[in-house]
C-alpha positions, 0 to 999 in steps of 0.5 A: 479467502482468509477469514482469519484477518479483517482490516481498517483502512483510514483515509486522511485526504489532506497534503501539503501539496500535490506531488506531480504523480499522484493521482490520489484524492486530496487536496489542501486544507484548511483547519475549519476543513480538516476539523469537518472532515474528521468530525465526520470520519470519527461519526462513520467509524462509530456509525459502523461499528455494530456492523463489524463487532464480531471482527477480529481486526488484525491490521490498521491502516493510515494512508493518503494524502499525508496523514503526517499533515494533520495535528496529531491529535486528530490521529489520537482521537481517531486511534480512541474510536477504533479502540473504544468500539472495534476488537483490536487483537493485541498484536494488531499491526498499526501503521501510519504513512507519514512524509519526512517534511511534515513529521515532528517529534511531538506527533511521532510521540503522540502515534506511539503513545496512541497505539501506532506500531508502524510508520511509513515513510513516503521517500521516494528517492534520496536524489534531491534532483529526482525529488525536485522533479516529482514535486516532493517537499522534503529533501534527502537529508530531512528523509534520513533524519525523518527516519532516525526521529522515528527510531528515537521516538521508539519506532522499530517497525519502519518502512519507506517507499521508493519510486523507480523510473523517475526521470534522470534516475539511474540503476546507480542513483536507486542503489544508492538510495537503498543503501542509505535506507538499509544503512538507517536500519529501515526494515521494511522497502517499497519499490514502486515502479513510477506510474503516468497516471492520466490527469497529473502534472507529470502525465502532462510533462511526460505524454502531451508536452514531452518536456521530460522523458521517463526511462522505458520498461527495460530500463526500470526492470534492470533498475529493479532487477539490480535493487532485488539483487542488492536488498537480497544481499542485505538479509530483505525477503523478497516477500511480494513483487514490489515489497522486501523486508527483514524477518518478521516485518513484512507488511499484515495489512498488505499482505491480506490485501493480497490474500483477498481478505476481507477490511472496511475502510474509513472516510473520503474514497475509501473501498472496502471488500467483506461479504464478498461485497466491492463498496465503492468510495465517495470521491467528493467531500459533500457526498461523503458528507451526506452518506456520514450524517443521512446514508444518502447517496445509498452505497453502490456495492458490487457482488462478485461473482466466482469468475471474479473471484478466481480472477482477484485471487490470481492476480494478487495472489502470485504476486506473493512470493510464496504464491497462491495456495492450490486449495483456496482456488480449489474451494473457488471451483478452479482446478487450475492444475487441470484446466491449465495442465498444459501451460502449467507443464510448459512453465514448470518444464521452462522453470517459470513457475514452481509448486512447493507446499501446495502453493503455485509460485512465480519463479524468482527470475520470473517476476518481472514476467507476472502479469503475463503469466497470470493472463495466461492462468486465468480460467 
């Protein structure tokens, strides 16, 4: 576990809309709604802070929904609370996901005079088709010139999402996005594989009314392989399966996500892991609610045991390019170099995976087989 870092995760659970994939909680809003929930967001942030005073905080984090949807003032206020009562490091990476219809100069000036260093541009694809489909907002045009607003509003560390597998996309299509986004100096990519989340419309479309096809596994693997490849090109590192980056900005707070370390999160549905404590969310408005102004319902917490924890350390770590360090799963109880000596020698003999530094890495033509590889490294 790395102890060194301690996350805020912050859940702002209002969009615009509902996109046709996601499966997130949150809903529209009103402005009596969203006042109540950040009267209550702001109440459990003070609530807990006693609880994490002796934490270093390295990484903020905003998501969704679309934290860009509210009026920023709300931001701003909750951006006062966590500076009034948590220890924030002075490099602390701040980062803000925000929607390229629902950004304005005001509210980017305002994160940036709050303490934001880091927004997250939800773009998905700059195919204006692709985006109809998946029920996005915005248009290709207005993600471009989202993401020039944000450069001109002082915003260096700049990240954006893209989606692959969308129906009617092409390896062309993909290639093309990437490099409009490397054109407009965005220093950090997402690429995400499309995912049919049960319960969302295009689940529906997709699986029960097959009124649109999706590209299949091969085919959003070799969309993958061709962006890796061009992003390589570009100077991006490869820093976790689905992540590049330029030097420097990769993502802190995803990256001790990965690394098992240890955050709280804030507000509706929000997980949080410290202690060696999994804390569940609450995925309705009225019990959140209650557990901010009365602790009731309890939390429901799970105490993982050492298989747990070996197996979470496993599957996120090698997800990192650098791999997962021998020695943390060594402090878990898990020699893997002994207990899996001879799957460990048959990867390494067929270059699958590498051990350099005393890490054990997936090769870098190997990703695409991770998952597979970590069932078979699993003690």
């Amino acid at each position: 576990m790395n102890n060194n870092n301690f996350g805020i995760y912050i859940h702002i659970p209002f969009c615009m809309s509902k996109c046709a994939y996601c499966s997130f909680v949150s809903k529209r809003a009103n402005e009596a709604e969203i006042k109540e929930y950040f009267k209550h967001l702001n109440r459990q942030i003070k609530q807990e802070s006693n609880k994490f005073k002796n934490r270093h905080i390295t990484s903020i984090y905003f998501g969704g929904g679309t934290p860009s949807f509210v009026d920023s003032r709300y931001i701003v206020e909750v951006m006062e609370h966590l500076n009034n009562f948590y220890n924030l490091a002075n490099d602390c990476e701040i980062t803000i996901e925000c929607n390229p219809c629902s950004i304005t100069e005001q509210k980017l000036n305002d994160y940036k005079k709050s303490g934001i260093n880091r927004i997250s541009f939800g773009v998905q694809s700059l195919s204006d088709e692709c985006l109809q489909i998946i029920g996005r907002k915005h248009n290709a045009k207005q993600a471009i010139l989202a993401v020039e607003l944000a450069k001109k509003c002082g915003f260096e560390n700049i990240s954006a999402d893209l989606l692959i597998g969308i129906p009617n996309q092409t390896s062309s299509m993909l290639l093309r996005d990437v490099k409009m986004l490397v054109g407009a100096g965005v220093k950090h990519i997402s690429a995400y594989m499309l995912m049919l989340e049960e319960g969302t419309r295009l689940y529906e479309a997709v699986c029960i009314n097959k009124s649109i096809s999706i590209a299949n596994d091969d085919e959003c693997v070799n969309m993958y392989n061709c962006a890796y490849t061009l992003l390589k090109k570009e100077g991006y590192n490869r820093y976790e399966i689905s992540n590049f980056a330029r030097a420097g900005y990769e993502c802190k707070h995803n990256i001790n996500y990965w690394q098992s370390g240890e955050y709280v999160g804030f507000g509706l549905s929000a997980y949080s892991f410290y202690d060696n404590k999994r804390i569940d969310g609450f995925n309705k408005f009225d019990d959140y609610y209650s557990f901010v102004t009365q602790g009731i319902p309890a939390e429901s917490f799970e105490c993982l045991n050492k298989k747990q924890q070996i197996e979470e350390t496993l599957m996120l770590g090698l997800r990192l390019q650098k791999g997962i360090s021998l020695k943390s799963l060594l402090n878990l109880g898990y020699d893997i170099l002994s207990e899996k000596q001879e799957v460990i020698s048959l990867y390494i003999k067929n270059q699958i995976i590498q051990i350099e530094d005393g890490y054990l890495k997936v090769a870098d033509n190997m990703f695409g087989a991770t998952n597979q590889i970590i069932l078979n490294l699993l003690p």
